[in-house]
MILO-308214 format. One record per residue (C-alpha): residue in one letter; x, y, z. Coordinates in Angstrom, 1 decimal, padded with zeros to 4 digits. Each point is the difference from the previous one (the first is absolute). Last residue first. Layout:
 code     px     py     pz
    A      X      Y      Z
...
# end
This chain:
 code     px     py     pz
    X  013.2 -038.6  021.7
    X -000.3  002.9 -002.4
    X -001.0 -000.9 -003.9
    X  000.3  003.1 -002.3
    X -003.5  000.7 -001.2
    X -000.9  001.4 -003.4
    X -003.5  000.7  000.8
    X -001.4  001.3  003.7
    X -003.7  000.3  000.6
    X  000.7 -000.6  003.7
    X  003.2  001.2  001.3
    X -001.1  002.6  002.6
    X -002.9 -001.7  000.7
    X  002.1 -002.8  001.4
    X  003.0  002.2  002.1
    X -003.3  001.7  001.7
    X -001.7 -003.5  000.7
    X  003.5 -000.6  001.0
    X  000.5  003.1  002.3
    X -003.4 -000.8  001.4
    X  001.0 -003.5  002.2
    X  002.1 -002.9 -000.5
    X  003.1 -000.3  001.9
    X  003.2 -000.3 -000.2
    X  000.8  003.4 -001.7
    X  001.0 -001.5 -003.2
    X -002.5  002.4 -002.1
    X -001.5 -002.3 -001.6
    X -001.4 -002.7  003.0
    X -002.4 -001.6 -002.1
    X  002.1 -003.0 -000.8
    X  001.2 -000.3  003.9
    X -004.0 -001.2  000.6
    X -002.0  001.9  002.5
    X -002.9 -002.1 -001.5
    X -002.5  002.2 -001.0
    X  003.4  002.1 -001.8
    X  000.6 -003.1 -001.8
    X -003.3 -000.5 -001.1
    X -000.6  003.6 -001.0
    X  003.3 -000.2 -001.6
    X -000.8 -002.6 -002.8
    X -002.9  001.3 -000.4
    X  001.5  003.2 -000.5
    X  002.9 -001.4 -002.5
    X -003.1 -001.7 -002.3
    X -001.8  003.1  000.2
    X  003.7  001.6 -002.1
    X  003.0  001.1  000.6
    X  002.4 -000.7 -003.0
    X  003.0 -001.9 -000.7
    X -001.1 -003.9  000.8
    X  001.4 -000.5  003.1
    X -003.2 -000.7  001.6
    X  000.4  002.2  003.0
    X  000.7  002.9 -001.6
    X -000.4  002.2  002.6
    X  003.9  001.0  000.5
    X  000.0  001.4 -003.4
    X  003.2  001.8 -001.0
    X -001.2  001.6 -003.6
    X  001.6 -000.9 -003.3
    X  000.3  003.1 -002.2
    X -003.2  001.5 -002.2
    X  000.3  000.6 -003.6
    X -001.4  003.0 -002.4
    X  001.1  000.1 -003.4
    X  001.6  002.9 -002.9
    X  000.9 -000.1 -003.2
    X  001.7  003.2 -000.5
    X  001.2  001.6 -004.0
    X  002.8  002.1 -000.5
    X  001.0  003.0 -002.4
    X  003.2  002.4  000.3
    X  000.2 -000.3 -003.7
    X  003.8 -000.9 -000.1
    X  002.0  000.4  003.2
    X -002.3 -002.1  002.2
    X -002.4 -002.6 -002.3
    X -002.1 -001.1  002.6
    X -001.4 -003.8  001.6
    X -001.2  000.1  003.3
    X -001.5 -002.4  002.1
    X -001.9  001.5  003.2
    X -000.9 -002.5  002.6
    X -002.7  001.7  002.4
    X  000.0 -001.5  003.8
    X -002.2 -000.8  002.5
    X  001.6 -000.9  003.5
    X -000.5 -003.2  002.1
    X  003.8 -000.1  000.6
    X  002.2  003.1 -001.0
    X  002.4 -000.5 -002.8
    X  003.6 -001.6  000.4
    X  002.7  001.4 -002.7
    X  001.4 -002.2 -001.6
    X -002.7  000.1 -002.8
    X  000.9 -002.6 -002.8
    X -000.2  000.5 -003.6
    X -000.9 -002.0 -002.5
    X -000.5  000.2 -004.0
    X  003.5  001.3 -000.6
    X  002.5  002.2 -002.5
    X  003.4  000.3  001.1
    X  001.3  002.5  002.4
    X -002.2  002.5  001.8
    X -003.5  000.3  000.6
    X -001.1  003.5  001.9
    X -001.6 -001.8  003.2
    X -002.5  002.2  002.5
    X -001.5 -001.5  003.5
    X -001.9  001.1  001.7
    X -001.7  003.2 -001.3
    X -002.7  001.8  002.1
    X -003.7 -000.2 -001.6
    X -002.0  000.2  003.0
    X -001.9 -003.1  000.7
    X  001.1 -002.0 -003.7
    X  003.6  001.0  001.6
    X  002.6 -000.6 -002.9
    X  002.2 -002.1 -001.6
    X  002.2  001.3 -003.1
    X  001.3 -002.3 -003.0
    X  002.4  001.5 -002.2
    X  001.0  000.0 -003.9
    X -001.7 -003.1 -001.4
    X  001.4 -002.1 -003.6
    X  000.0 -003.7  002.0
    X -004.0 -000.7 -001.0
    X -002.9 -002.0  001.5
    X  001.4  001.0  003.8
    X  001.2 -001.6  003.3
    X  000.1  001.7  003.4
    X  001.8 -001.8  002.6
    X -001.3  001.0  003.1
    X  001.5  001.5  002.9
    X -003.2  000.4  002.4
    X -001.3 -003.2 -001.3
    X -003.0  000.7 -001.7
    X -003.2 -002.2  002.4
    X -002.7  001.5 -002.6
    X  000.0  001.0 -003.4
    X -002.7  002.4 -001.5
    X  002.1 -000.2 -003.7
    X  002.3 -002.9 -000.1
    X  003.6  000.5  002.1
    X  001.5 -001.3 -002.7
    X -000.6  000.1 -003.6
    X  000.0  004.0 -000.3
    X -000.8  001.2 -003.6
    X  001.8  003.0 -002.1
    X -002.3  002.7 -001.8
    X  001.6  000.9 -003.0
    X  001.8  003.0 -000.8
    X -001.2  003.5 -000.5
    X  000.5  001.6 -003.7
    X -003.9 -000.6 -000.8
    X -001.6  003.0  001.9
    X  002.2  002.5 -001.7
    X  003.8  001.0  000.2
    X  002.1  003.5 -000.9
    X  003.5 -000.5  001.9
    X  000.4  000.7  003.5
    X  003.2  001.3  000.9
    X  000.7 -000.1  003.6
    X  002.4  002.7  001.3
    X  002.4  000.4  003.0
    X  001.2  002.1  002.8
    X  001.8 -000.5  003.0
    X  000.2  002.5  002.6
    X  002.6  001.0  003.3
    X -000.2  000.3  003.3
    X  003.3 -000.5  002.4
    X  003.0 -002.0 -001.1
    X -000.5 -002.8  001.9
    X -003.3 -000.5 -001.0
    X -003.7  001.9 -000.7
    X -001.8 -000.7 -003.3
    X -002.5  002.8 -001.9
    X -001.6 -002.0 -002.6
    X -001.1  001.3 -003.5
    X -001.9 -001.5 -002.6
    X -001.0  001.1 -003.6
    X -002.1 -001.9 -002.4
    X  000.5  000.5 -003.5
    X -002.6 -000.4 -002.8
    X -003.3 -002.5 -000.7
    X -002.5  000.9  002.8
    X -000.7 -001.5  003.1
    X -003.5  001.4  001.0
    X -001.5 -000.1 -003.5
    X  000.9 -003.3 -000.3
    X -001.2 -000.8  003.2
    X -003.7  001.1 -000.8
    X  000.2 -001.5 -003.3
    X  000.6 -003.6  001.5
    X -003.5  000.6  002.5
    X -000.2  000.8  003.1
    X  002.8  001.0  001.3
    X  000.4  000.9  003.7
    X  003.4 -002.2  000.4
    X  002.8  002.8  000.5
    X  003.6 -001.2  001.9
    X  002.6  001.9  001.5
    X  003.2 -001.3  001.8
    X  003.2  001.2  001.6
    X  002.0 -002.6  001.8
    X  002.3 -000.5  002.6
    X -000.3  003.1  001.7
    X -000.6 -001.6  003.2
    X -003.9  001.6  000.4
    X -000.7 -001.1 -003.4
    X -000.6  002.6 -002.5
    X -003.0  000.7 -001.9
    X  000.6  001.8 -003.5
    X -001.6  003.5 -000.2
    X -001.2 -000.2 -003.5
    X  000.5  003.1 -002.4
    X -002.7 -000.2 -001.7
    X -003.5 -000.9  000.3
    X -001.7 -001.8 -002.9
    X -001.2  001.0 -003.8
    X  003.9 -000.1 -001.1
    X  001.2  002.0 -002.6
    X  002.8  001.1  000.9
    X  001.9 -002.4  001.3
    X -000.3 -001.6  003.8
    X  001.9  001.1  002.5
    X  000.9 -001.8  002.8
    X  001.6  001.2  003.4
    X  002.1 -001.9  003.0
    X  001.0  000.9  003.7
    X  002.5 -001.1  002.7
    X  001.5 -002.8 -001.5
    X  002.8 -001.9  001.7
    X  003.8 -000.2 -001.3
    X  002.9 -002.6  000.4
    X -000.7 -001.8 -003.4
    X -002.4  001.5 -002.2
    X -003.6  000.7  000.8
    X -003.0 -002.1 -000.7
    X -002.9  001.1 -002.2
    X -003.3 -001.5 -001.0
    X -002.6  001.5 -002.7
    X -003.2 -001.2  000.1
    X -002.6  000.1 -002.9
    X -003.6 -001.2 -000.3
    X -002.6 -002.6 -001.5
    X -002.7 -001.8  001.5
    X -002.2 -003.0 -001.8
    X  001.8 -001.5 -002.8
    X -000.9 -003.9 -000.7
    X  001.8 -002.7  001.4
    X -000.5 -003.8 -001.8
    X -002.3 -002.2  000.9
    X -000.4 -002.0  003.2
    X  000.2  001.4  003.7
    X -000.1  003.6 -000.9
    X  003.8  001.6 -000.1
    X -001.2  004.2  000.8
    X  001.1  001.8 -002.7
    X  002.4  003.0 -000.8
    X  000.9  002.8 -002.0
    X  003.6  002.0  000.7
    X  001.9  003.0 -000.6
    X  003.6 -001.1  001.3
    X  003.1  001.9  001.7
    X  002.1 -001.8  002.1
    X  003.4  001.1  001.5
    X  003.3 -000.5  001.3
    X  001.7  000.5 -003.7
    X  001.9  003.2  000.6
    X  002.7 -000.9 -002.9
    X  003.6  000.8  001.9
    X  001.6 -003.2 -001.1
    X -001.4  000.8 -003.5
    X  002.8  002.6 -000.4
    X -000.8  002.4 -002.5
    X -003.6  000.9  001.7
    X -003.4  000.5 -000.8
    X -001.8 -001.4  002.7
    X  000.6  002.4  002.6
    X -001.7  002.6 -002.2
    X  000.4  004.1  000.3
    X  003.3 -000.4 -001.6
    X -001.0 -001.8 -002.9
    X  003.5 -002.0 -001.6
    X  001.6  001.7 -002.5
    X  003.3 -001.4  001.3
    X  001.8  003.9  000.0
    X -003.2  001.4  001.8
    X -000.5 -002.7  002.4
    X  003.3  000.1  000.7
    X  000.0  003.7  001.3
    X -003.2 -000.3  001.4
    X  001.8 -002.7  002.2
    X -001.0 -003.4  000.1
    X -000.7 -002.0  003.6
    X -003.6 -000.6 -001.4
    X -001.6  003.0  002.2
    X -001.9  001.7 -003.3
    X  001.9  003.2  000.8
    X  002.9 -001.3  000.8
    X  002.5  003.8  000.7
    X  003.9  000.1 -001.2
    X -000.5  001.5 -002.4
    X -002.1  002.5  001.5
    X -003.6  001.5 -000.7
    X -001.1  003.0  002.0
    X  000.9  002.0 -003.2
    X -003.0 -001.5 -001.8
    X -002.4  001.6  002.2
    X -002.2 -000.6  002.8
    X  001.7 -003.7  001.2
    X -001.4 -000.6  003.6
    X -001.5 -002.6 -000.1
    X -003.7  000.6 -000.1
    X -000.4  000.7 -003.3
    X  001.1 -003.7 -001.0
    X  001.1 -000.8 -003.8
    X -000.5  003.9 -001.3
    X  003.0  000.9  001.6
    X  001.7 -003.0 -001.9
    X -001.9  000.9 -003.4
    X  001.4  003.2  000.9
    X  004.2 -001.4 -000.1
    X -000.5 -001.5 -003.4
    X -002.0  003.3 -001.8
    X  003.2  002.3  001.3
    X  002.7 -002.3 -001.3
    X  002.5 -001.6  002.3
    X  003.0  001.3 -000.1
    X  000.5  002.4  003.2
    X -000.5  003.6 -002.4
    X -003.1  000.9  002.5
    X -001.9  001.2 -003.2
    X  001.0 -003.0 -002.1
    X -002.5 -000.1 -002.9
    X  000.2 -002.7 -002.6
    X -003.3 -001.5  000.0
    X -001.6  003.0  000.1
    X -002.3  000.9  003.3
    X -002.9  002.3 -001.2
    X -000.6  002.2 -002.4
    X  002.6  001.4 -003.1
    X  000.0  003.3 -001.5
    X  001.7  000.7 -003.3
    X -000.8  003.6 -000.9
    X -000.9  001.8 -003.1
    X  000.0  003.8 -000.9
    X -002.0  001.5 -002.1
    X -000.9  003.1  001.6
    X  002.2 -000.4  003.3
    X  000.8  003.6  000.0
    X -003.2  001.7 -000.2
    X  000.4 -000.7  003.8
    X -000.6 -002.9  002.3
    X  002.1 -000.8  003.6
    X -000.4 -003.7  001.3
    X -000.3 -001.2  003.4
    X -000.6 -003.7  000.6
    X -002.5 -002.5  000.6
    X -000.9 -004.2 -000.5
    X -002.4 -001.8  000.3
    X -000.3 -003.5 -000.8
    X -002.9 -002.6  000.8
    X  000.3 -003.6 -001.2
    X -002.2 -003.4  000.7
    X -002.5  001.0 -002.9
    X  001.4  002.9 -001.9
    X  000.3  003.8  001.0
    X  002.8  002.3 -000.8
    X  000.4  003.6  001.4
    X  002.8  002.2 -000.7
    X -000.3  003.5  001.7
    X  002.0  003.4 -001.0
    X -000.4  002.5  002.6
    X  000.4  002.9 -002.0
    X  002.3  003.5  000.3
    X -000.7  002.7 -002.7
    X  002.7  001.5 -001.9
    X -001.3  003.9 -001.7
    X  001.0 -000.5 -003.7
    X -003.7 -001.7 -000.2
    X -001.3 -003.2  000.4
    X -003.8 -001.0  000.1
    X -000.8 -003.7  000.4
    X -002.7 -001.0 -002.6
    X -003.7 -000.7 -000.4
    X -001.3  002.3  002.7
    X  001.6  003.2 -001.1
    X -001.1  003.4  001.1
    X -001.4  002.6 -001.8
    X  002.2  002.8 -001.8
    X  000.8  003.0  001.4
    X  003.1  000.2 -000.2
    X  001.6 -002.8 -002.3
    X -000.2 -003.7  001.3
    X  002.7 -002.6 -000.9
    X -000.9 -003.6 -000.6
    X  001.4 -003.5  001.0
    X -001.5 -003.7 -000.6
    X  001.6 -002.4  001.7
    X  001.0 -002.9 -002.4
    X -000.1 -003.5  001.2
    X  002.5 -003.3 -000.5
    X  000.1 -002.7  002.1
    X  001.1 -003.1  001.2
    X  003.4 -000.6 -002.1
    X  001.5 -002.4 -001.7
    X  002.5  001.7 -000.7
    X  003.4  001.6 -000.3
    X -001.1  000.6 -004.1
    X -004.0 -000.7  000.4
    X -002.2 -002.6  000.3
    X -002.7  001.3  002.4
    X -001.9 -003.0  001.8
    X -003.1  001.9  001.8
    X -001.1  002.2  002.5
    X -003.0  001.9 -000.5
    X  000.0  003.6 -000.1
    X -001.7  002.7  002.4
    X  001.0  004.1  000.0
    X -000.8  002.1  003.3
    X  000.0  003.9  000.4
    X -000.2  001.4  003.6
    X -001.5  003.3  000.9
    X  001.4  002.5  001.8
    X  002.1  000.0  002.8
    X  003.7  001.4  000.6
    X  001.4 -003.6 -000.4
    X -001.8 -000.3 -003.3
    X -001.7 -003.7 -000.4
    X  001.0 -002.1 -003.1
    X -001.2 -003.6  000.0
    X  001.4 -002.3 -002.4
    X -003.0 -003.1 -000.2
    X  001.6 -003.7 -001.0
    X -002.9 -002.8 -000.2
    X  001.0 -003.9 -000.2
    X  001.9 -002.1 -002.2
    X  004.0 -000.3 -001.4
    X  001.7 -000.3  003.7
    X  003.8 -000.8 -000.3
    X  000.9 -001.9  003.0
    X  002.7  001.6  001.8
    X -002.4  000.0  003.6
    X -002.7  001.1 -001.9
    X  001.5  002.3 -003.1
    X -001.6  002.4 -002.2
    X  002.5  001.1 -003.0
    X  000.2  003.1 -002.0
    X -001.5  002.5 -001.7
    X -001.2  003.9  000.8
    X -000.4  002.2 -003.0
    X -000.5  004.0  000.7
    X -002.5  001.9 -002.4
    X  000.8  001.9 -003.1
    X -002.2  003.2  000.9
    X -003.7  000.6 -000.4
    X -000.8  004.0  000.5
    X -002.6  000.2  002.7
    X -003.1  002.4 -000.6
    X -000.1  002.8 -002.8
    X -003.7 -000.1 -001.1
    X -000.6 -000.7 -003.9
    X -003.0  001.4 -001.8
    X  002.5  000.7 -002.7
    X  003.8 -001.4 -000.5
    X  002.6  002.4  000.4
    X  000.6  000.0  003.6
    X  000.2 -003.5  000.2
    X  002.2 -000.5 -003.4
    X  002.3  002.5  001.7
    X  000.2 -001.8  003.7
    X  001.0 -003.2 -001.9
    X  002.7  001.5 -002.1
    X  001.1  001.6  002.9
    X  000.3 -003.6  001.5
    X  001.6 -001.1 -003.1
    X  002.9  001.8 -000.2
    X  000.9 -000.6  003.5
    X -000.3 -003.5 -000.2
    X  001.9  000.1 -003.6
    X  003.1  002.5  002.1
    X -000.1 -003.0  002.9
    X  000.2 -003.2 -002.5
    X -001.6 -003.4  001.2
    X -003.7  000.5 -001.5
    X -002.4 -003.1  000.7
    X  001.2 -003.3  000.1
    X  002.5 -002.2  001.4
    X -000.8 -003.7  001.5
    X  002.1 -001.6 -002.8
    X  002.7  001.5  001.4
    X -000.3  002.1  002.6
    X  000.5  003.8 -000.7
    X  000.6  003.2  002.2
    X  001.6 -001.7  002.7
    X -000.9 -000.5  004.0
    X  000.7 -002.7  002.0
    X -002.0 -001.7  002.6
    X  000.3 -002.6  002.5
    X -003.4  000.4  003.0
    X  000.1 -002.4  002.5
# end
C-alpha cells in the first residue's frame, strides 16, 4: 500500500531548489536566457523536478533490488509519461530506503512544442493516475492512486512507501499487516482474502495455537511445526528424497533408482480428505502435487521415482522450503493443517550409506509369513514390505526405542507371495536425505504335492505321485476327497515347481 508524506526537504536525500520566491526567480530567469539566446526555439522550460524516496517492502521485508517505473497517465487522456530507477540500499536519515528518483517537470509557454522528456505542469491542476511498478524475480508490485500536479509541486519531495511495511496495522486488531498476508498467502483456497479476515482467535496452521499466540511466541503461523508448545508439534509425517539399490547376492549395494515420497497421517480424531505439495521455486518438476489419499482417510501419500539419473532428482527436489497443506475432517467439522519442510542445500555425496539385510538372503524362498528380519547395522529408520506383483505396501515399521539389528514382523504376510524388503536409513529433520536397500523374497507356500517332504515340488514328487495315483493309493489322494481321481492331478500340477514349502500332512 502506498505511505507517503510530503515535505520540501529530506535529509540527506534533499536537492534541488527548496525556496518558492528563488523557484520563481529562476524560472523567469530560465524563460529570459531562452528568449535571448540566438538560433534558439522556445520549447519546454526545465523546472526543479519532484523527488520521490522511500521504502519497497514484500510482505515488511525491505526490498533493495529489482526495477521501479512511476507511471503518470492524465485522467482526462493524453499521453502518459514514465520515469525507471533501480532499487537499491539507500542510507539515509529515517532510512534505509529503496529508492530515490527525480521526475522531471517543465512548463510550456504558448506556442511552444510539446515536451517528451518531462511532465508538463502549469498553474492550471491536472489530475494523474500515479502508478508504482516494481519488478524483481519472485516479486511483482503495482500500485495506483490519484494525484493532482500544478506549478506548485516544483521542488517538492515526497516519502512514498510500496508494499506491505512491517509495521502497518490497517485493520487496527494487533497483528501487523505483513504477518496476517503471509497467512492469506499460506492457502488461497481457504477462505482468508485479506488481512482483516484474520482473528485472534483463528489456527491458521491447524496446531491448536491461536494467531494470536502465534504472534506473541514468534512461532510461524502458517506452519504446524513451529510451535511454543512442543506438545502441539505436527510430527505424523515423513518426508525423504531418496537413492536406492537393489541388495545383489554378494557385494555390496550399488545405487540404481532414486525418488521422493512424502507420507502424511492425520492427528488424533480426524481423517484426511485431501493433500497438496509444493515444491520451491526453482524446481525443474511438476508442482503442486496432488497427494493420494486412502479411501479411510488414514493417510495421504505422494511419491515420484522417474529419475534417471542423481542430477535429474536434484533438479526435481530442490534446496528451499516445501509447503504442505491437508484439509482434515473431525468432530469439529473441516478444517487444514499446514506445514513446511526445509531442505537445506545438499549434493550427491550428503546421502547416507547403503544399509545390508542379513536375513531373509536376496531371492529367498520358503520366508515365513512373519519373519524375523535381521540386518548388518542397528542405525535404520523403517523397514516397508511390499507387493513385488503390484507394488502395494504390507507392512510399514518406523523404528522406535533403542537402537537394533532385528526386527520381527507381527504381522502375517500372504503365503506363496513375492515380496520387496525396503530398508531405510534417512536423516528426517536435518537434510531430509535417505538411502533404500532393497530385496525380493518369496513366503513359504502350503504344498500338498510334496510328497518327498523335502520343501519343493519337484520330478522326484511326480514320480512319486504317478505311482501312487497308478495305484489308487491314499498318498495320492490331495485333495482329501476319498478318492483318487482328476481333482488331485489338478491339486498336483497346481503345486509343482513350488520352493519354500511349508510341510502339510
Amino acid at each position: 500500500m502506498f505511505c507517503r508524506k510530503r515535505d520540501l526537504g529530506a535529509g540527506d536525500l534533499s536537492y534541488g531548489i527548496g525556496c518558492a520566491s528563488c523557484l520563481r526567480f529562476a524560472g523567469m530567469l530560465a524563460v529570459l536566457l531562452i528568449l535571448l539566446t540566438p538560433g534558439v526555439s522556445p520549447g519546454g522550460i526545465p523546472e526543479p523536478g519532484i523527488v520521490l524516496y522511500g521504502k519497497v517492502f514484500d510482505n515488511g521485508v525491505l526490498v533493495t533490488s529489482g526495477e521501479l517505473v512511476w507511471t503518470f497517465t492524465p485522467t482526462a487522456g493524453g499521453d502518459t509519461f514514465e520515469v525507471s530507477t533501480q532499487l537499491d540500499e539507500i542510507q539515509a536519515e529515517g532510512g534505509p530506503y529503496s529508492y530515490r528518483v527525480q521526475i522531471p517537470l517543465a512548463s510550456e509557454p504558448p506556442g511552444s512544442p510539446p515536451e517528451d522528456d518531462a511532465l508538463v505542469i502549469s498553474d492550471t491542476p491536472v489530475e494523474y493516475q500515479r502508478t508504482a511498478q516494481v519488478t524483481r524475480t519472485g516479486l511483482s508490485l503495482q500500485e495506483t492512486e490519484t494525484v493532482i500536479l500544478s506549478s506548485d509541486d516544483r521542488g517538492t519531495f515526497e516519502n512514498i512507501n510500496i508494499g506491505v511495511g512491517p509495521d502497518d496495522d490497517t485493520d487496527e486488531d494487533g497483528m501487523p499487516d505483513a504477518w496476517e498476508q503471509a497467512i492469506v498467502d499460506a492457502d488461497p483456497h481457504d477462505g482468508l482474502a485479506s488481512v482483516g479476515d484474520v482473528l485472534w482467535s483463528g489456527d491458521a496452521d491447524g496446531d491448536g495455537e491461536t494467531n494470536w499466540d502465534e504472534l506473541q511466541n514468534g512461532t510461524d503461523p502458517t506452519d504446524a511445526t513451529s510451535v511454543s508448545n512442543e506438545e502441539n508439534a505436527y510430527a505424523a509425517f515423513h518426508f525423504e528424497i531418496y537413492r536406492g539399490a537393489v541388495q545383489p547376492e554378494t557385494g555390496d549395494p550399488q545405487e540404481s533408482f532414486r525418488g521422493a515420497r512424502l507420507l502424511c497421517w492425520p492427528p488424533d480424531g480426524k481423517t484426511i480428505t485431501d493433500g497438496i505439495l509444493t515444491k520451491p521455486q526453482g524446481t525443474a518438476g511438476t508442482s503442486p502435487l496432488v497427494l493420494d489419499v486412502d479411501p479411510a482417510g488414514d493417510e495421504a501419500s505422494m511419491e515420484e521415482t522417474q529419475y534417471a539419473s542423481p542430477s535429474a532428482l536434484m533438479s526435481d527436489y530442490v534446496s528451499g522450503k516445501y509447503r504442505v497443506i491437508l484439509g482434515l475432517d473431525g468432530t469439529g467439522g473441516h478444517s487444514a493443517l499446514w506445514f513446511k519442510i526445509q531442505v537445506p542445500a545438499y549434493t550427491g555425496s550428503d546421502f547416507p550409506g547403503f544399509l545390508t539385510v542379513t536375513s531373509p538372503a536376496p531371492g529367498a524362498y520358503g520366508v515365513s509369513v512373519t519373519p524375523l528380519l535381521e540386518f548388518g547395522e542397528s542405525t535404520w529408520d523403517y523397514v516397508e514390505i511390499t507387493s513385488a506383483q503390484d507394488g502395494a505396501r504390507h507392512y510399514l515399521y518406523f523404528m522406535a526405542g533403542d537402537l537394533t539389528n532385528t526386527h520381527q514382523v507381527d504381522q502375517a504376510l500372504d503365503r506363496g507371495t513375492a515380496y520387496i524388503l525396503g530398508l531405510d536409513t534417512n536423516r528426517w529433520g536435518d537434510t531430509w536425505l535417505g538411502s533404500l536397500t532393497t530385496l525380493q523374497f518369496t513366503t513359504l507356500f502350503s504344498c500338498v504335492a510334496d510328497m518327498d517332504t523335502d520343501g519343493d515340488v519337484d520330478a522326484l514328487d511326480l514320480l512319486d505321485f504317478a505311482e501312487a495315483y497308478a495305484s489308487s493309493s491314499s498318498d495320492a489322494d490331495l485333495d482329501e476327497s476319498g478318492t483318487v481321481d482328476a481333482g488331485d492331478v489338478s491339486a498336483f500340477a497346481d503345486d509343482y515347481g513350488k520352493r519354500g514349502c511349508e510341510i502339510i500332512q
